[in-house]
KEVEXTOR-796111 format. One line per field, with one value per residue (C-alpha): residue in one letter; z, x, y; residue number from 0. Coordinates in Angstrom, 3 decimals, m for minus. Layout:
residues N
resn c(A/...) .
w c(Z/...) .
u c(X/...) .
v c(Y/...) .
resi c(NUM/...) .
END
This chain:
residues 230
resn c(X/X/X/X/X/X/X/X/X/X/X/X/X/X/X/X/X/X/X/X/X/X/X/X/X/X/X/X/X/X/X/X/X/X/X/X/X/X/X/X/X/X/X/X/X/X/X/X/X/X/X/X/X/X/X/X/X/X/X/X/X/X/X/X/X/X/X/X/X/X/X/X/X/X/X/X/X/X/X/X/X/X/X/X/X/X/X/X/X/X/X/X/X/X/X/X/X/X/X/X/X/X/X/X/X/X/X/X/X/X/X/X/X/X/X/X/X/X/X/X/X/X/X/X/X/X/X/X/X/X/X/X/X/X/X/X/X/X/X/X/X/X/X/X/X/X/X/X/X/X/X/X/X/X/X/X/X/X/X/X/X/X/X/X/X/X/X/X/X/X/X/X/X/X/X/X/X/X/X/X/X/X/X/X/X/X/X/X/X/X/X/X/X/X/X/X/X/X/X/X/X/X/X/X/X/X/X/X/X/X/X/X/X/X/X/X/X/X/X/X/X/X/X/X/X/X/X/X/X/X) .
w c(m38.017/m39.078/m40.138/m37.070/m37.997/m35.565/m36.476/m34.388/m33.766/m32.253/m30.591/m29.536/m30.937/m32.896/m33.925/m37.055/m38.134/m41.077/m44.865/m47.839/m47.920/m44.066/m42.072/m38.194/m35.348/m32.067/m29.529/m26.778/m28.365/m30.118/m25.886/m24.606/m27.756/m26.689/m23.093/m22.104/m19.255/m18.679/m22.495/m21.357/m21.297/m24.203/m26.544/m25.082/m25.972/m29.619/m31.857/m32.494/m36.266/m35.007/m33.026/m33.219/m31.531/m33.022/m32.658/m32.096/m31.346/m28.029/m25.607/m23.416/m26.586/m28.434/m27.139/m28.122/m28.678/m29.527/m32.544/m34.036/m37.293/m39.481/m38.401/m34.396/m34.689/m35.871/m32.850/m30.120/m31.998/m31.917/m28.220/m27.474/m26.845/m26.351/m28.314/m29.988/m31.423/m34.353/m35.249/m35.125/m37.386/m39.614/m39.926/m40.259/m42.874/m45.083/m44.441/m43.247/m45.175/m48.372/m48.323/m47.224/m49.772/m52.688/m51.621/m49.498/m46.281/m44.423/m44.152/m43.592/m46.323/m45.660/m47.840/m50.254/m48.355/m44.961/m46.136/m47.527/m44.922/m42.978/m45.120/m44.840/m40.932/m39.750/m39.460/m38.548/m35.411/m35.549/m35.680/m33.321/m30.843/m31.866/m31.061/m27.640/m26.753/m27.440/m25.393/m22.708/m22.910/m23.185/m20.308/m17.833/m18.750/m17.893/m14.584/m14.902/m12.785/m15.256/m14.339/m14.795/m18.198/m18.571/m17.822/m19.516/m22.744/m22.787/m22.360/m25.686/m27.150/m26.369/m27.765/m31.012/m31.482/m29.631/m30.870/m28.997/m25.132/m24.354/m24.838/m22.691/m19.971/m18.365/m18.879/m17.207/m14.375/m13.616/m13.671/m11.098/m8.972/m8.320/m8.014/m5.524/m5.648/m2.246/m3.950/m2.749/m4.314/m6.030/m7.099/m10.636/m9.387/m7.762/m10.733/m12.858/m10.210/m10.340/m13.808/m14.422/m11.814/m13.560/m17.130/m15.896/m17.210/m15.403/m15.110/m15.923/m14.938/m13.518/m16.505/m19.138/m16.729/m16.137/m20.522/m20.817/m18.328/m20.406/m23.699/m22.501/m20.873/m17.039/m15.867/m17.215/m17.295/m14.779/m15.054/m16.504/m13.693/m12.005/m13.314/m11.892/m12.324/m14.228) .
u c(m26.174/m26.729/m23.757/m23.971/m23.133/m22.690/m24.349/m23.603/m26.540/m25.247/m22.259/m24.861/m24.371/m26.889/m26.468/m28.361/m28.550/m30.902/m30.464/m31.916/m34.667/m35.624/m34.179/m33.804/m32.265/m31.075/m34.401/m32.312/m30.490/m33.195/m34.929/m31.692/m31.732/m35.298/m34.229/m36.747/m35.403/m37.653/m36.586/m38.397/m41.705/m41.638/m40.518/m43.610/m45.898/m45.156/m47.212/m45.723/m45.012/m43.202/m40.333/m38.307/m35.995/m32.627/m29.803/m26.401/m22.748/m22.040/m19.196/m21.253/m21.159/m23.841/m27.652/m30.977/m31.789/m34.909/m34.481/m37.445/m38.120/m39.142/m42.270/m41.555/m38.764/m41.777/m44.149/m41.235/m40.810/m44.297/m44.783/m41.606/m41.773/m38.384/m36.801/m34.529/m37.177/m38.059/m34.637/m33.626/m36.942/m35.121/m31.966/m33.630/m35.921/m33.503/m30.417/m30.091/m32.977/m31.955/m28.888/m29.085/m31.102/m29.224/m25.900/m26.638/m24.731/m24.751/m21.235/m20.840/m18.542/m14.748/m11.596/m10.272/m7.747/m8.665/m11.460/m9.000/m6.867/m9.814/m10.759/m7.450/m6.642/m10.394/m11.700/m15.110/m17.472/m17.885/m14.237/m13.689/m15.435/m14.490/m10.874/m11.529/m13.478/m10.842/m8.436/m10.369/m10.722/m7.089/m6.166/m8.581/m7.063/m3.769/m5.194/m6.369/m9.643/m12.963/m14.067/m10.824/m10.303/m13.776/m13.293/m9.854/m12.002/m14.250/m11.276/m9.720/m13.087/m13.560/m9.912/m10.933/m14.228/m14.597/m18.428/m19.086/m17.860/m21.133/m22.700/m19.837/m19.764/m22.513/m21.388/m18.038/m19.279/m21.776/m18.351/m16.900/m19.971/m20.330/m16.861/m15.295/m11.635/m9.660/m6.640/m3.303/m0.324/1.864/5.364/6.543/8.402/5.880/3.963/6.352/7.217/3.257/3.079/6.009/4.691/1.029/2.531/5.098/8.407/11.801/11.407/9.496/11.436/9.868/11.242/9.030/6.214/6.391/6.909/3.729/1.306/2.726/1.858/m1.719/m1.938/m2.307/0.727/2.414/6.204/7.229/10.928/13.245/13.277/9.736/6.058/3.007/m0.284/m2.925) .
v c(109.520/113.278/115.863/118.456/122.000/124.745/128.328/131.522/133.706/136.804/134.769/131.830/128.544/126.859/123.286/122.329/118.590/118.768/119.173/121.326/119.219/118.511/121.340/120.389/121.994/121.194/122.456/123.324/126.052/127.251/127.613/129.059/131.870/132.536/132.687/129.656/128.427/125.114/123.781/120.834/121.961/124.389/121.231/119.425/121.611/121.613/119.311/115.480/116.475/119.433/117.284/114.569/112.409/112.410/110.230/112.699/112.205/114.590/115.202/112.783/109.952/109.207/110.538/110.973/114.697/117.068/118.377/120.818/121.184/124.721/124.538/123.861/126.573/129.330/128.022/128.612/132.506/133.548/132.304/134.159/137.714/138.619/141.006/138.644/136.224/138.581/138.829/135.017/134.634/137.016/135.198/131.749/133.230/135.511/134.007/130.577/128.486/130.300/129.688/126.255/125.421/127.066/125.359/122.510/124.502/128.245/129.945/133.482/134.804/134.250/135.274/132.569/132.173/131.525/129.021/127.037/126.911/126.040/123.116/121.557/121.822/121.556/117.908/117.444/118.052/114.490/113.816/115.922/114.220/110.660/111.657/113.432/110.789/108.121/110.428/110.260/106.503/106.257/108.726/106.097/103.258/104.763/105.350/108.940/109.105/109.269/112.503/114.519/112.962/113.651/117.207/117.205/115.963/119.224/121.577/119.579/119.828/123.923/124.504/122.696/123.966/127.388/128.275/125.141/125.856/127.686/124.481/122.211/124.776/122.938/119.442/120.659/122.517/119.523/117.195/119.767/119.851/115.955/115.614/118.442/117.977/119.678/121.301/119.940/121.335/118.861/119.703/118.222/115.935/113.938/114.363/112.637/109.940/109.122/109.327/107.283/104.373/104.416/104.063/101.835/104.092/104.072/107.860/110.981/114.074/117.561/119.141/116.927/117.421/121.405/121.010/118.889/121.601/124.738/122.859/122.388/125.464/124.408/126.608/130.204/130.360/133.203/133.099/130.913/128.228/129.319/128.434/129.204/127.492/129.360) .
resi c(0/1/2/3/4/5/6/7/8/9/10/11/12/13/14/15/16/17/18/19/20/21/22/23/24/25/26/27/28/29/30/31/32/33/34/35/36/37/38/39/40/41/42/43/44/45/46/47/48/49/50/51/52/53/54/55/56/57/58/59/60/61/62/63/64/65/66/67/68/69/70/71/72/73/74/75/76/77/78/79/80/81/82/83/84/85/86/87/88/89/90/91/92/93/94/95/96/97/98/99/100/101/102/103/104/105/106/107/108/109/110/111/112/113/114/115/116/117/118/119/120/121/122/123/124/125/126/127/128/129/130/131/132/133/134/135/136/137/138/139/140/141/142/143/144/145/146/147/148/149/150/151/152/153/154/155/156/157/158/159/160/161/162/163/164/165/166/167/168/169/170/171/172/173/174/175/176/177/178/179/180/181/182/183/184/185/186/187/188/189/190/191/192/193/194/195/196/197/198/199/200/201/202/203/204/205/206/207/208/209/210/211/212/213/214/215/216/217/218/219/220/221/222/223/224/225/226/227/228/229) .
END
């Protein structure tokens, strides 16, 4: 299965899973920087050499996905004529394949030492989403309903990887949509007395519990005793 790695082109995500030699990227972000709505159709229409099926690890688990090659990328610019096709044909051109193909990768220049502290706190896309996804796996078969841990998943998955929430956004909104929750205001306490019966502990107090939703970011502390959700 193919290294995925995200590009930003003027703060839109791009997710390349070539190499040097075979450069390939992800068609649907190539439609939505071109602003072509129907993706669909606009993959279809390129040739059979110009497209391929691809086999990707997503926030949904593994799926097939059209990926376009140089060639397909060029056909999608030239039909385009928005403003911004000429310049993503510039940065694929003069920045992107060249440098790819010098060094195997494109970064955008960062100091010494921020690139290394990157490399030693930043594991990969990949395992990235093999850990969310076991999370999520986890959190249902503690009881946790499959589309909250679902949607719980993403939110891990957007705090990890930031240039990729444009592309969960979606996926979570589509979780939200099929399954309309009516909000019901539950105090910690209850919380913890439900958590505690589902994982099958003598006791979960509402302090752990208002703890556990600041850590993750579901509630702000207002005063010392008082939190409110966000």
């Amino acid at each position: 299965m193919p290294n995925i790695e995200i590009f930003n082109f003027e703060e839109q995500p791009v997710r390349f899973v070539g190499t040097a030699e075979k450069p390939l990227w992800v068609g649907k972000d190539i439609c939505d920087i071109l602003s072509l709505s129907k993706y669909r159709d606009a993959l279809a229409r390129l040739d059979s050499d110009e497209r391929e099926l691809v086999l990707l690890d997503t926030p949904g688990g593994k799926q097939s996905v059209t990926c376009i090659n140089e060639s397909g990328m060029y056909s999608l610019i030239f039909d385009s004529r928005k403003p911004q096709a000429k310049r993503l044909k510039k940065w694929v051109t003069s920045e992107v394949l060249p440098s790819i193909r010098k060094t195997g990768s494109y970064a955008i220049a960062q100091s010494s030492a921020s690139q290394s502290a990157k490399n030693e706190s930043t594991l990969s896309i990949q395992d990235q989403i093999l850990i969310a996804n076991f999370g999520a796996e986890s959190a249902i078969n503690a009881g946790v309903s499959k589309p909250i841990a679902e949607s719980i998943k993403l939110d891990s998955l957007g705090n990890v990887l930031p240039e990729a929430k444009p592309l969960l956004l979606p996926q979570k909104n589509a979780i939200a949509s099929a399954n309309p929750i009516e909000e019901q205001p539950v105090s910690p306490t209850i919380i913890g007395q439900r958590v505690a019966a589902k994982m099958g502990l003598d006791k979960v107090s509402a302090i752990a519990v208002n703890k556990k939703l600041l850590s993750l970011g579901y509630q702000l502390s207002v005063t010392r005793l008082t939190c409110s959700p966000t």
